[in-house]
C-alpha positions as CSV (number, residue, x, y, z in Angstrom):
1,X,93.3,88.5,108.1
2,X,96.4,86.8,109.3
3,X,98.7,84.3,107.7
4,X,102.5,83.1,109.0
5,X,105.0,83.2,106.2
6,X,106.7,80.4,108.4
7,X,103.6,77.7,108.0
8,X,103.3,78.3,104.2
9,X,99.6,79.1,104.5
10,X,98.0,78.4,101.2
11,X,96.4,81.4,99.0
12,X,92.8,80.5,97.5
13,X,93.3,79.5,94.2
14,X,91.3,77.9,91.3
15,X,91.9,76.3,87.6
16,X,89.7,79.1,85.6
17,X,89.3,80.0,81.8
18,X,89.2,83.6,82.8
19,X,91.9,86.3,83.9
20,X,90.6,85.8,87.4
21,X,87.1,84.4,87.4
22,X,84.0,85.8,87.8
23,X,83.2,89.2,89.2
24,X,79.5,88.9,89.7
25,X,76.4,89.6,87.7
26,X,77.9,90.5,83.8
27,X,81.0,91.7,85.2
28,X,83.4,89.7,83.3
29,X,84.6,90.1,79.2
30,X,82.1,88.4,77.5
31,X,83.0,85.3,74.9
32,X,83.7,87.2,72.2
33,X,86.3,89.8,74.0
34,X,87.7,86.6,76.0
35,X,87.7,85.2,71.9
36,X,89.6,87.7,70.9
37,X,92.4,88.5,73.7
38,X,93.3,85.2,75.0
39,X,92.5,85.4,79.0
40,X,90.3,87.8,79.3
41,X,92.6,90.8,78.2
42,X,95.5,89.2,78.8
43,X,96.9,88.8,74.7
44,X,97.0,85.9,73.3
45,X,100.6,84.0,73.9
46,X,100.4,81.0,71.0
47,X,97.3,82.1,68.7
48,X,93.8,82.1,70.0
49,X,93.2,78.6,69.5
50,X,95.7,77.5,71.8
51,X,94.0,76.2,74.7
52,X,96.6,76.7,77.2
53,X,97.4,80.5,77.6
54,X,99.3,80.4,80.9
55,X,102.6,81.0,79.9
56,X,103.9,84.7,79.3
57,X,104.9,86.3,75.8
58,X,108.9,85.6,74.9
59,X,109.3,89.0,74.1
60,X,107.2,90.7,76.9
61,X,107.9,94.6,76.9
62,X,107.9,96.5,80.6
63,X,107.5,99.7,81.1
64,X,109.9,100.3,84.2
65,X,109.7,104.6,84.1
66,X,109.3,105.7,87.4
67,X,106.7,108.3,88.1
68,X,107.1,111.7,90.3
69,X,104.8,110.2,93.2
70,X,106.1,108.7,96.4
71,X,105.2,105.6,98.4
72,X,105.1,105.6,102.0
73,X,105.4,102.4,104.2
74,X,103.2,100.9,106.9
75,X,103.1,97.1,107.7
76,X,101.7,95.1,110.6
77,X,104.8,94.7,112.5
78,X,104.6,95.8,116.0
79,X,103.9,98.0,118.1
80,X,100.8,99.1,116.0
81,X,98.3,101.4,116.3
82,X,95.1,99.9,118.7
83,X,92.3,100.8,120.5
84,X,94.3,100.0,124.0
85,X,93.8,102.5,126.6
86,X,97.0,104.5,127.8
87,X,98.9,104.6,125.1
88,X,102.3,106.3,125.3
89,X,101.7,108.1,121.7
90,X,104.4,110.1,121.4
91,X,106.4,106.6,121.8
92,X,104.4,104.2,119.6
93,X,105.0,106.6,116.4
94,X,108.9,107.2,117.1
95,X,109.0,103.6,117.7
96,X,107.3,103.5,113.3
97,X,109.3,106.3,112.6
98,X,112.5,104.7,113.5
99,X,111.6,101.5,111.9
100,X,111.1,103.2,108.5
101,X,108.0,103.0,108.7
102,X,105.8,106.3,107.9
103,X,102.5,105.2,107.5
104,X,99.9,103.0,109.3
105,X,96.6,102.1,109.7
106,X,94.5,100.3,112.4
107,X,91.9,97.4,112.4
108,X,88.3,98.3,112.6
109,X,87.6,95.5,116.0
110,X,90.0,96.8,118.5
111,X,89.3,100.1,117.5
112,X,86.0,100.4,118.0
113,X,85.9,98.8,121.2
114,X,86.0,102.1,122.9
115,X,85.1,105.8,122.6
116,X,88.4,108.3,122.3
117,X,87.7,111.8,124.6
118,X,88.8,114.9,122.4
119,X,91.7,115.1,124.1
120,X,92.8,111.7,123.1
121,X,91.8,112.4,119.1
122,X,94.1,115.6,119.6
123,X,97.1,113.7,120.9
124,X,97.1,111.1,118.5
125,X,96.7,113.6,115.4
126,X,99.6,115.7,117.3
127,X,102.2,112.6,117.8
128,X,101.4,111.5,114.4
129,X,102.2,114.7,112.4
130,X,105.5,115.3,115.2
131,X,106.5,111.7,114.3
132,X,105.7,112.0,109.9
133,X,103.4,109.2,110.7
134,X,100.4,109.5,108.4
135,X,97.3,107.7,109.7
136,X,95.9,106.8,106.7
137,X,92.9,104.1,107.5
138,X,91.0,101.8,109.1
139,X,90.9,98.1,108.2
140,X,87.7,96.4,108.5
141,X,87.5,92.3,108.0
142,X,84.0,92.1,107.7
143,X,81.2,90.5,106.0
144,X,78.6,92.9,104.8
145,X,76.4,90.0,103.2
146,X,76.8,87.2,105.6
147,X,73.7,85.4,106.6
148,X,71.0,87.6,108.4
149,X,71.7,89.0,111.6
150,X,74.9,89.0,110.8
151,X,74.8,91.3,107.9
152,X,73.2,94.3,109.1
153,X,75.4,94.0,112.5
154,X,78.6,94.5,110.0
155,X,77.6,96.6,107.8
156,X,76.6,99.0,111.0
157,X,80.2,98.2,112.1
158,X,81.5,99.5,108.5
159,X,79.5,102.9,108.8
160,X,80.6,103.4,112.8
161,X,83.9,102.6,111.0
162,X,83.8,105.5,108.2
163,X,82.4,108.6,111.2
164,X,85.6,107.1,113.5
165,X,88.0,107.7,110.4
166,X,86.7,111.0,109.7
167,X,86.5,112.1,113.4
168,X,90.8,111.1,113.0
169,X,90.9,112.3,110.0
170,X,92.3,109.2,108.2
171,X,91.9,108.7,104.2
172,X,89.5,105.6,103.7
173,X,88.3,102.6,105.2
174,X,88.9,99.0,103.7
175,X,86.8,96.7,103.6
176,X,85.4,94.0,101.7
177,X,82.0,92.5,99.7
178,X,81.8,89.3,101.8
179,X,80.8,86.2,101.7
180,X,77.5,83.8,101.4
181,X,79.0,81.7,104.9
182,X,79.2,83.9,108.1
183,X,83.1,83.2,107.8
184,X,84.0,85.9,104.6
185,X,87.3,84.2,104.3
186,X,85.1,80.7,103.3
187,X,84.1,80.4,99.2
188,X,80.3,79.9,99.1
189,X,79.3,78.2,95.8
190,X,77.1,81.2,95.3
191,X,79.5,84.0,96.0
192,X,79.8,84.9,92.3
193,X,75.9,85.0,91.5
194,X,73.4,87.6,90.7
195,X,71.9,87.0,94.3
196,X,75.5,88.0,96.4
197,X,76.7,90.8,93.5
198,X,73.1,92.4,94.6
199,X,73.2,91.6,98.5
200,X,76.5,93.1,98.1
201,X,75.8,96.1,96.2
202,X,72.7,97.3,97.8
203,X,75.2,97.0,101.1
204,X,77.0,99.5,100.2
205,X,74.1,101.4,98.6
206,X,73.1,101.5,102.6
207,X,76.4,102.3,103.5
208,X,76.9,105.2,101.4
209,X,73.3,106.6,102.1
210,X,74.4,106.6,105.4
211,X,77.4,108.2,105.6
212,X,76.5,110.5,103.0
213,X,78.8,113.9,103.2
214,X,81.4,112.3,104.8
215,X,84.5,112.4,102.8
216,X,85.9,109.3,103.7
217,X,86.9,106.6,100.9
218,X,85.4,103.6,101.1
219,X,88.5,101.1,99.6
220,X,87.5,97.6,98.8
221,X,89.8,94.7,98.1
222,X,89.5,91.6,96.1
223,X,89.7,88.3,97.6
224,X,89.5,85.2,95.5
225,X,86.8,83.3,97.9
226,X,84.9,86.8,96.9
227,X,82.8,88.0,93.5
228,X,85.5,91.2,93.7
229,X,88.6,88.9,92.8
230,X,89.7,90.7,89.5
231,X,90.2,94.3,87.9
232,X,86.6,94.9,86.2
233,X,84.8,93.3,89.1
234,X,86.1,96.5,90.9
235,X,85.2,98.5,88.0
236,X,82.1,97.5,87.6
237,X,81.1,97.9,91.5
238,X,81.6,101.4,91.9
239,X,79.6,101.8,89.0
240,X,76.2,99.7,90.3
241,X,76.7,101.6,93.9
242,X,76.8,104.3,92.1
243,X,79.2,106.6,94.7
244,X,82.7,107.9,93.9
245,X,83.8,106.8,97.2
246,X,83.9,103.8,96.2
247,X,87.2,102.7,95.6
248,X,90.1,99.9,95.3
249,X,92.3,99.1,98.1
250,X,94.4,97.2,95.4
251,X,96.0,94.0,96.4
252,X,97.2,92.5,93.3
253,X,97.8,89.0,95.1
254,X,94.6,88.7,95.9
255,X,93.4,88.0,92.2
256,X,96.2,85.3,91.1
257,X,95.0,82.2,89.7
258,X,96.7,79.7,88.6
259,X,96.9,81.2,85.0
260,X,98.1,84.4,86.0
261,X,100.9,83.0,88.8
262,X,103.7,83.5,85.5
263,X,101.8,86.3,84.0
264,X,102.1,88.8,86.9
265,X,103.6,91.7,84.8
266,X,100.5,92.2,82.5
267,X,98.0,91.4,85.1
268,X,99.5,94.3,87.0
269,X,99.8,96.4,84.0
270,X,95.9,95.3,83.0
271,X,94.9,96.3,86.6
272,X,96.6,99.9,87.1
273,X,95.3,100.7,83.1
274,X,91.7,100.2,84.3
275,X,91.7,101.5,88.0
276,X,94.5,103.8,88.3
277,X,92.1,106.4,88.9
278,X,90.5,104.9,92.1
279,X,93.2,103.3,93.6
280,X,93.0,104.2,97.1
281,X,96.4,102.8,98.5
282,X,97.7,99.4,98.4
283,X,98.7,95.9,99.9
284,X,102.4,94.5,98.9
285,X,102.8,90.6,99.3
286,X,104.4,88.0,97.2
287,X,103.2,84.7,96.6
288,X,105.2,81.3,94.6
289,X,103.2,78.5,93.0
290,X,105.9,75.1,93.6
291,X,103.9,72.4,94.1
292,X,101.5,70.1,91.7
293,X,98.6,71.0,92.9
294,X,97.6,74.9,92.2
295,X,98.1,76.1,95.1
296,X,99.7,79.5,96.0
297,X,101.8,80.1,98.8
298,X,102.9,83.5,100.4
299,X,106.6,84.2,100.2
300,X,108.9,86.7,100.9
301,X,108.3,90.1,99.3
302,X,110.7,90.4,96.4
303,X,111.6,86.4,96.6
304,X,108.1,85.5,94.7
305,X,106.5,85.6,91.5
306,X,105.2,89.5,91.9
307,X,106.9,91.8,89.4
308,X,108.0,94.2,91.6
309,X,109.8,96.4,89.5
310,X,106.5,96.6,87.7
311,X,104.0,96.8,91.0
312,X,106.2,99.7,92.0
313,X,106.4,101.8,88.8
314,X,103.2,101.8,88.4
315,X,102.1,102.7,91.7
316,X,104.8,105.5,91.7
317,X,102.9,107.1,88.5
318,X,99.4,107.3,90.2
319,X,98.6,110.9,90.3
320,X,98.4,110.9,94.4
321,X,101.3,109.9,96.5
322,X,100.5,106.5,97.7
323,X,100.0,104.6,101.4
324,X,101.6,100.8,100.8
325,X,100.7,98.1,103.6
326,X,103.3,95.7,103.7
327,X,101.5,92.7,105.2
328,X,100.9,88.6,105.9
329,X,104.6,88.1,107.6
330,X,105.2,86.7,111.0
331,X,108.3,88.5,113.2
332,X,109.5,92.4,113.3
333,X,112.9,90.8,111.5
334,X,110.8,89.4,108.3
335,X,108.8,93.2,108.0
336,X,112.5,94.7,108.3
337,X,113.5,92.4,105.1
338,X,110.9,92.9,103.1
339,X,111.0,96.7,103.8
340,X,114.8,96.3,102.8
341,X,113.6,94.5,99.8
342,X,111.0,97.1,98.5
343,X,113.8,100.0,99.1
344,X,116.5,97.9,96.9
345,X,114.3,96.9,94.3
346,X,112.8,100.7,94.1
347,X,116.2,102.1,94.5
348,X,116.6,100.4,91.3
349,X,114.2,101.7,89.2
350,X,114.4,104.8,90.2
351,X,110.8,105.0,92.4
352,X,110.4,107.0,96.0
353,X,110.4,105.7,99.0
354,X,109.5,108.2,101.6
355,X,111.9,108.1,104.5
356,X,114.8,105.7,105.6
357,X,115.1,102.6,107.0
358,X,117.8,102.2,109.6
Protein backbone atom coordinates (compact mmCIF):
# COMPACT_ATOMS: atom_id res chain seq x y z
CA UNK A 1 0.00 0.00 0.00
CA UNK A 2 1.09 3.41 -0.92
CA UNK A 3 -0.32 6.86 -0.47
CA UNK A 4 1.44 10.51 -0.96
CA UNK A 5 0.80 12.83 1.92
CA UNK A 6 1.31 15.60 -0.83
CA UNK A 7 -1.94 14.46 -3.02
CA UNK A 8 -4.19 14.16 0.15
CA UNK A 9 -5.23 10.64 -0.77
CA UNK A 10 -8.46 9.91 0.93
CA UNK A 11 -8.80 7.18 3.84
CA UNK A 12 -11.95 4.69 3.39
CA UNK A 13 -14.46 5.92 5.53
CA UNK A 14 -18.20 5.28 6.18
CA UNK A 15 -21.29 6.98 8.22
CA UNK A 16 -21.89 3.79 10.73
CA UNK A 17 -23.96 3.29 14.02
CA UNK A 18 -21.15 1.19 15.34
CA UNK A 19 -17.50 1.90 16.80
CA UNK A 20 -16.12 0.84 13.47
CA UNK A 21 -18.62 -1.33 11.67
CA UNK A 22 -18.93 -4.78 11.19
CA UNK A 23 -16.27 -7.38 11.87
CA UNK A 24 -17.83 -10.38 10.25
CA UNK A 25 -20.07 -13.21 11.29
CA UNK A 26 -21.39 -12.12 15.22
CA UNK A 27 -18.31 -10.27 15.69
CA UNK A 28 -19.65 -7.04 16.74
CA UNK A 29 -21.48 -5.86 20.43
CA UNK A 30 -24.79 -6.96 20.00
CA UNK A 31 -27.95 -4.31 20.51
CA UNK A 32 -28.15 -4.53 23.82
CA UNK A 33 -24.30 -3.90 24.75
CA UNK A 34 -24.37 -1.17 21.79
CA UNK A 35 -27.79 -0.06 24.13
CA UNK A 36 -26.05 0.22 26.88
CA UNK A 37 -22.44 1.93 26.01
CA UNK A 38 -23.19 4.39 23.41
CA UNK A 39 -20.99 3.30 20.23
CA UNK A 40 -20.30 0.10 20.74
CA UNK A 41 -18.08 0.51 23.96
CA UNK A 42 -17.34 3.79 23.43
CA UNK A 43 -19.63 5.47 26.75
CA UNK A 44 -22.19 7.25 26.19
CA UNK A 45 -21.42 11.25 25.74
CA UNK A 46 -25.13 12.92 26.13
CA UNK A 47 -27.41 9.85 27.63
CA UNK A 48 -28.18 6.85 25.54
CA UNK A 49 -30.91 8.25 23.77
CA UNK A 50 -28.95 10.80 22.16
CA UNK A 51 -28.67 9.85 18.65
CA UNK A 52 -25.66 11.53 17.82
CA UNK A 53 -22.61 10.16 19.95
CA UNK A 54 -19.66 11.54 17.92
CA UNK A 55 -18.48 14.06 19.99
CA UNK A 56 -16.02 13.24 22.96
CA UNK A 57 -16.78 13.51 26.84
CA UNK A 58 -15.98 17.30 28.33
CA UNK A 59 -14.21 15.85 30.97
CA UNK A 60 -12.35 12.94 29.20
CA UNK A 61 -9.62 11.50 31.70
CA UNK A 62 -6.06 10.16 30.00
CA UNK A 63 -3.92 8.04 31.34
CA UNK A 64 -0.42 9.49 29.98
CA UNK A 65 2.02 7.03 32.41
CA UNK A 66 4.65 5.85 30.43
CA UNK A 67 5.49 2.22 30.61
CA UNK A 68 9.21 0.51 31.10
CA UNK A 69 9.07 -0.82 27.34
CA UNK A 70 10.82 0.86 24.38
CA UNK A 71 9.81 1.57 20.82
CA UNK A 72 12.02 1.19 18.01
CA UNK A 73 11.56 2.98 14.61
CA UNK A 74 11.37 1.76 11.06
CA UNK A 75 9.58 3.64 8.19
CA UNK A 76 9.54 3.33 4.42
CA UNK A 77 11.90 5.98 3.68
CA UNK A 78 14.75 4.93 1.59
CA UNK A 79 17.11 3.03 0.98
CA UNK A 80 15.05 -0.05 2.34
CA UNK A 81 15.52 -3.32 2.72
CA UNK A 82 14.68 -5.40 -0.92
CA UNK A 83 15.10 -8.44 -2.69
CA UNK A 84 17.77 -6.60 -5.23
CA UNK A 85 20.76 -8.50 -5.85
CA UNK A 86 24.21 -7.03 -4.63
CA UNK A 87 23.38 -5.26 -2.00
CA UNK A 88 26.14 -3.36 -0.15
CA UNK A 89 24.65 -4.53 3.39
CA UNK A 90 26.98 -3.31 5.65
CA UNK A 91 25.93 0.23 3.91
CA UNK A 92 22.15 -0.04 3.65
CA UNK A 93 21.88 -0.54 7.65
CA UNK A 94 24.44 2.30 8.59
CA UNK A 95 22.62 4.29 6.08
CA UNK A 96 18.97 3.29 8.83
CA UNK A 97 21.20 3.48 11.59
CA UNK A 98 22.22 7.00 10.95
CA UNK A 99 18.83 8.13 10.03
CA UNK A 100 17.45 7.01 13.49
CA UNK A 101 16.10 4.53 12.27
CA UNK A 102 16.55 0.96 14.17
CA UNK A 103 14.15 -1.18 12.92
CA UNK A 104 12.80 -2.37 9.42
CA UNK A 105 10.94 -4.64 7.64
CA UNK A 106 10.59 -5.62 3.96
CA UNK A 107 7.65 -6.27 1.44
CA UNK A 108 6.68 -9.83 0.79
CA UNK A 109 6.88 -9.20 -3.64
CA UNK A 110 10.31 -8.06 -4.12
CA UNK A 111 11.42 -10.33 -1.57
CA UNK A 112 10.43 -13.29 -2.75
CA UNK A 113 11.41 -12.76 -6.22
CA UNK A 114 14.60 -14.59 -5.54
CA UNK A 115 16.28 -17.26 -3.50
CA UNK A 116 19.14 -15.89 -0.88
CA UNK A 117 22.47 -18.53 -0.75
CA UNK A 118 23.44 -19.07 3.04
CA UNK A 119 25.98 -16.88 2.66
CA UNK A 120 23.75 -14.01 1.78
CA UNK A 121 21.15 -14.90 4.95
CA UNK A 122 24.55 -14.79 7.12
CA UNK A 123 25.60 -11.34 5.91
CA UNK A 124 22.38 -9.77 6.29
CA UNK A 125 21.69 -11.21 9.94
CA UNK A 126 25.55 -10.07 10.52
CA UNK A 127 25.15 -6.29 9.19
CA UNK A 128 21.94 -6.08 10.93
CA UNK A 129 23.02 -6.91 14.45
CA UNK A 130 26.67 -4.72 13.68
CA UNK A 131 24.35 -1.87 12.59
CA UNK A 132 21.36 -2.37 15.86
CA UNK A 133 19.10 -2.88 12.96
CA UNK A 134 16.44 -5.29 13.99
CA UNK A 135 14.70 -7.10 11.00
CA UNK A 136 11.63 -7.55 12.42
CA UNK A 137 9.09 -8.64 9.40
CA UNK A 138 7.87 -9.17 6.26
CA UNK A 139 4.94 -7.13 4.78
CA UNK A 140 2.64 -9.03 2.63
CA UNK A 141 -0.33 -6.90 0.58
CA UNK A 142 -2.26 -9.76 -0.27
CA UNK A 143 -5.62 -11.06 -0.79
CA UNK A 144 -6.05 -14.45 0.82
CA UNK A 145 -9.86 -14.61 -0.32
CA UNK A 146 -9.83 -12.94 -3.66
CA UNK A 147 -11.77 -14.66 -6.31
CA UNK A 148 -10.49 -18.33 -7.28
CA UNK A 149 -7.30 -18.72 -8.71
CA UNK A 150 -6.29 -15.91 -7.19
CA UNK A 151 -6.83 -17.05 -3.63
CA UNK A 152 -4.88 -20.08 -3.30
CA UNK A 153 -1.91 -18.30 -5.42
CA UNK A 154 -1.74 -15.69 -2.26
CA UNK A 155 -2.30 -17.57 0.29
CA UNK A 156 0.77 -19.94 -1.03
CA UNK A 157 2.64 -16.52 -1.29
CA UNK A 158 1.69 -15.91 2.63
CA UNK A 159 3.11 -19.42 3.68
CA UNK A 160 6.45 -19.04 1.27
CA UNK A 161 6.34 -15.66 3.16
CA UNK A 162 6.22 -17.12 6.90
CA UNK A 163 9.46 -20.20 5.98
CA UNK A 164 11.50 -16.88 4.37
CA UNK A 165 10.90 -14.90 7.80
CA UNK A 166 11.98 -17.73 9.86
CA UNK A 167 14.91 -18.82 7.59
CA UNK A 168 15.97 -14.65 8.61
CA UNK A 169 14.85 -14.89 11.56
CA UNK A 170 12.46 -11.97 11.57
CA UNK A 171 9.34 -11.70 14.18
CA UNK A 172 5.98 -12.05 12.12
CA UNK A 173 4.62 -11.57 8.87
CA UNK A 174 1.70 -9.03 8.12
CA UNK A 175 -0.76 -9.53 6.23
CA UNK A 176 -4.29 -9.08 5.75
CA UNK A 177 -8.05 -10.97 5.47
CA UNK A 178 -8.81 -9.59 1.90
CA UNK A 179 -11.16 -8.78 -0.11
CA UNK A 180 -14.38 -10.24 -2.23
CA UNK A 181 -12.71 -8.17 -5.66
CA UNK A 182 -9.20 -9.39 -6.74
CA UNK A 183 -8.09 -5.71 -5.82
CA UNK A 184 -8.08 -6.17 -1.55
CA UNK A 185 -7.79 -2.45 -1.30
CA UNK A 186 -11.60 -2.33 -3.19
CA UNK A 187 -14.87 -2.71 -0.58
CA UNK A 188 -16.95 -5.55 -1.86
CA UNK A 189 -20.58 -5.23 -0.62
CA UNK A 190 -20.08 -8.64 0.86
CA UNK A 191 -16.87 -8.23 2.61
CA UNK A 192 -18.50 -8.19 5.98
CA UNK A 193 -20.70 -11.43 5.50
CA UNK A 194 -20.76 -14.85 6.87
CA UNK A 195 -19.48 -16.06 3.39
CA UNK A 196 -15.93 -13.73 3.45
CA UNK A 197 -15.52 -14.06 7.61
CA UNK A 198 -15.44 -18.03 6.67
CA UNK A 199 -13.36 -17.76 3.27
CA UNK A 200 -11.20 -15.73 5.34
CA UNK A 201 -10.89 -17.89 8.35
CA UNK A 202 -10.53 -21.21 6.83
CA UNK A 203 -7.50 -19.23 4.90
CA UNK A 204 -5.69 -18.97 7.55
CA UNK A 205 -6.83 -22.25 9.00
CA UNK A 206 -4.72 -23.50 5.73
CA UNK A 207 -2.10 -21.21 6.53
CA UNK A 208 -1.40 -22.22 9.91
CA UNK A 209 -1.72 -26.05 9.17
CA UNK A 210 0.85 -25.39 6.92
CA UNK A 211 3.35 -23.74 8.64
CA UNK A 212 2.75 -25.53 11.64
CA UNK A 213 5.97 -25.44 14.15
CA UNK A 214 7.16 -22.54 12.70
CA UNK A 215 7.41 -19.81 15.27
CA UNK A 216 6.65 -17.05 13.14
CA UNK A 217 3.68 -14.53 14.10
CA UNK A 218 1.20 -14.21 11.72
CA UNK A 219 0.16 -10.14 12.36
CA UNK A 220 -3.00 -9.05 10.65
CA UNK A 221 -4.13 -5.46 10.27
CA UNK A 222 -7.47 -3.97 9.87
CA UNK A 223 -8.46 -2.13 6.87
CA UNK A 224 -11.81 -0.38 6.64
CA UNK A 225 -12.65 -1.83 2.91
CA UNK A 226 -12.03 -5.24 5.12
CA UNK A 227 -14.40 -7.37 7.76
CA UNK A 228 -11.10 -6.85 10.23
CA UNK A 229 -11.62 -2.97 10.57
CA UNK A 230 -12.20 -2.77 14.41
CA UNK A 231 -10.76 -4.12 17.91
CA UNK A 232 -13.17 -7.29 18.47
CA UNK A 233 -13.08 -8.22 14.83
CA UNK A 234 -9.34 -8.93 15.62
CA UNK A 235 -10.36 -10.62 18.73
CA UNK A 236 -12.66 -12.59 17.50
CA UNK A 237 -10.41 -13.94 14.52
CA UNK A 238 -7.78 -15.42 16.39
CA UNK A 239 -10.22 -17.15 18.25
CA UNK A 240 -12.26 -19.00 15.00
CA UNK A 241 -8.57 -19.89 13.55
CA UNK A 242 -7.98 -21.09 16.47
CA UNK A 243 -3.88 -20.48 16.53
CA UNK A 244 -1.92 -18.22 18.94
CA UNK A 245 0.00 -16.91 16.05
CA UNK A 246 -2.44 -15.20 15.11
CA UNK A 247 -2.04 -11.79 15.99
CA UNK A 248 -2.63 -7.77 15.46
CA UNK A 249 -0.33 -5.76 13.42
CA UNK A 250 -2.18 -2.73 15.08
CA UNK A 251 -2.82 0.20 12.94
CA UNK A 252 -5.23 2.35 14.81
CA UNK A 253 -5.98 4.59 11.60
CA UNK A 254 -7.15 1.95 9.84
CA UNK A 255 -10.44 1.61 11.98
CA UNK A 256 -11.50 5.47 12.02
CA UNK A 257 -14.88 6.30 10.94
CA UNK A 258 -16.40 9.09 10.87
CA UNK A 259 -17.67 8.74 14.60
CA UNK A 260 -14.50 8.00 15.96
CA UNK A 261 -12.31 10.84 13.90
CA UNK A 262 -12.82 13.23 17.47
CA UNK A 263 -12.91 10.26 19.72
CA UNK A 264 -9.40 8.86 19.04
CA UNK A 265 -8.30 8.81 22.75
CA UNK A 266 -10.89 6.06 23.83
CA UNK A 267 -10.80 4.18 20.64
CA UNK A 268 -7.11 3.75 21.33
CA UNK A 269 -7.62 3.11 24.91
CA UNK A 270 -10.71 0.53 23.92
CA UNK A 271 -8.20 -1.15 21.43
CA UNK A 272 -4.99 -1.71 23.60
CA UNK A 273 -7.54 -2.89 26.79
CA UNK A 274 -8.79 -5.72 24.49
CA UNK A 275 -5.61 -6.68 22.40
CA UNK A 276 -2.69 -5.60 24.31
CA UNK A 277 -1.78 -9.14 24.61
CA UNK A 278 -1.41 -9.90 20.87
CA UNK A 279 -0.18 -6.90 19.58
CA UNK A 280 2.53 -7.82 17.43
CA UNK A 281 4.04 -4.31 16.53
CA UNK A 282 2.54 -1.45 15.05
CA UNK A 283 1.79 1.24 12.20
CA UNK A 284 1.99 5.11 13.19
CA UNK A 285 -0.04 7.50 10.83
CA UNK A 286 -2.21 10.39 11.37
CA UNK A 287 -5.18 11.30 9.58
CA UNK A 288 -7.64 14.88 9.72
CA UNK A 289 -11.30 14.82 8.73
CA UNK A 290 -11.84 18.87 7.16
CA UNK A 291 -14.10 18.65 4.57
CA UNK A 292 -18.13 18.09 4.37
CA UNK A 293 -18.15 15.05 3.19
CA UNK A 294 -16.60 12.18 5.68
CA UNK A 295 -13.76 11.69 4.25
CA UNK A 296 -10.42 11.18 6.00
CA UNK A 297 -7.27 12.39 4.88
CA UNK A 298 -3.64 11.41 5.87
CA UNK A 299 -1.69 14.11 7.52
CA UNK A 300 1.39 14.69 9.09
CA UNK A 301 2.18 12.40 12.17
CA UNK A 302 1.66 14.51 15.23
CA UNK A 303 -0.32 17.37 13.00
CA UNK A 304 -3.73 15.14 12.95
CA UNK A 305 -6.46 13.98 14.94
CA UNK A 306 -4.37 10.79 16.54
CA UNK A 307 -3.70 11.12 20.25
CA UNK A 308 -0.32 10.60 20.28
CA UNK A 309 0.44 11.13 23.66
CA UNK A 310 -2.00 8.35 24.17
CA UNK A 311 -0.96 5.89 21.10
CA UNK A 312 2.48 6.12 22.60
CA UNK A 313 1.80 5.40 26.28
CA UNK A 314 0.07 2.70 25.63
CA UNK A 315 2.29 1.04 23.32
CA UNK A 316 5.21 1.82 25.80
CA UNK A 317 3.28 -0.34 28.52
CA UNK A 318 2.89 -3.57 26.36
CA UNK A 319 4.81 -6.17 28.07
CA UNK A 320 7.35 -6.69 24.87
CA UNK A 321 9.44 -3.83 23.55
CA UNK A 322 7.78 -2.81 20.49
CA UNK A 323 8.70 -2.52 16.42
CA UNK A 324 6.70 1.00 15.17
CA UNK A 325 6.45 1.47 11.16
CA UNK A 326 6.21 4.85 10.54
CA UNK A 327 4.48 4.87 7.08
CA UNK A 328 2.08 6.48 4.00
CA UNK A 329 4.60 9.70 3.53
CA UNK A 330 6.19 10.74 0.37
CA UNK A 331 10.09 12.17 0.59
CA UNK A 332 13.14 11.07 3.17
CA UNK A 333 12.55 14.97 4.56
CA UNK A 334 8.67 14.21 5.59
CA UNK A 335 9.88 10.49 7.40
CA UNK A 336 12.70 12.83 9.16
CA UNK A 337 9.71 15.09 10.59
CA UNK A 338 7.55 12.80 11.64
CA UNK A 339 10.39 10.79 13.34
CA UNK A 340 11.21 14.24 14.95
CA UNK A 341 7.63 14.54 15.84
CA UNK A 342 7.17 11.00 17.53
CA UNK A 343 10.66 11.73 19.66
CA UNK A 344 9.20 15.35 20.85
CA UNK A 345 5.94 14.17 21.60
CA UNK A 346 7.52 10.94 23.53
CA UNK A 347 10.06 13.00 25.02
CA UNK A 348 7.19 14.53 26.62
CA UNK A 349 5.55 11.97 28.23
CA UNK A 350 8.14 10.38 29.31
CA UNK A 351 8.13 7.10 26.73
CA UNK A 352 11.44 5.38 24.99
CA UNK A 353 12.59 5.87 22.00
CA UNK A 354 15.37 3.60 21.16
CA UNK A 355 18.30 5.44 19.55
CA UNK A 356 18.83 9.01 18.19
CA UNK A 357 17.94 10.77 15.47
CA UNK A 358 20.60 13.12 14.04
Amino acid sequence: MTGKITRRATMTAALAAGLTGSGGADSAPNKATMKKSGIAGLSPVWGEDFLYQWSPPEALKRDLTPGPSHIRLSSQSTPRLTGEEGVDYAKLFRSMRDGGWSACETASAGWLARKRSESEIREIKTQAKANDIVFYGIHCAGNIIAPDPDAERWQRHIIDAIHSADEMGCQLVLTHVGSMYPNRNTPHPKNWSREAWNRSVNALKRICRDTAGVKIDIAIEAVNSESINNPWAHKRLREDVGDPRITVGLDVTNMVFSNTAFRMTELIDTTFDLLADQIAYVHAKDFSWNSMMPGLNWAMIGTGNMDYETFLARVSRLKRPTNMLVEFLTTNEEYQQAQRNIRSIAQNIGVKIYGTQP
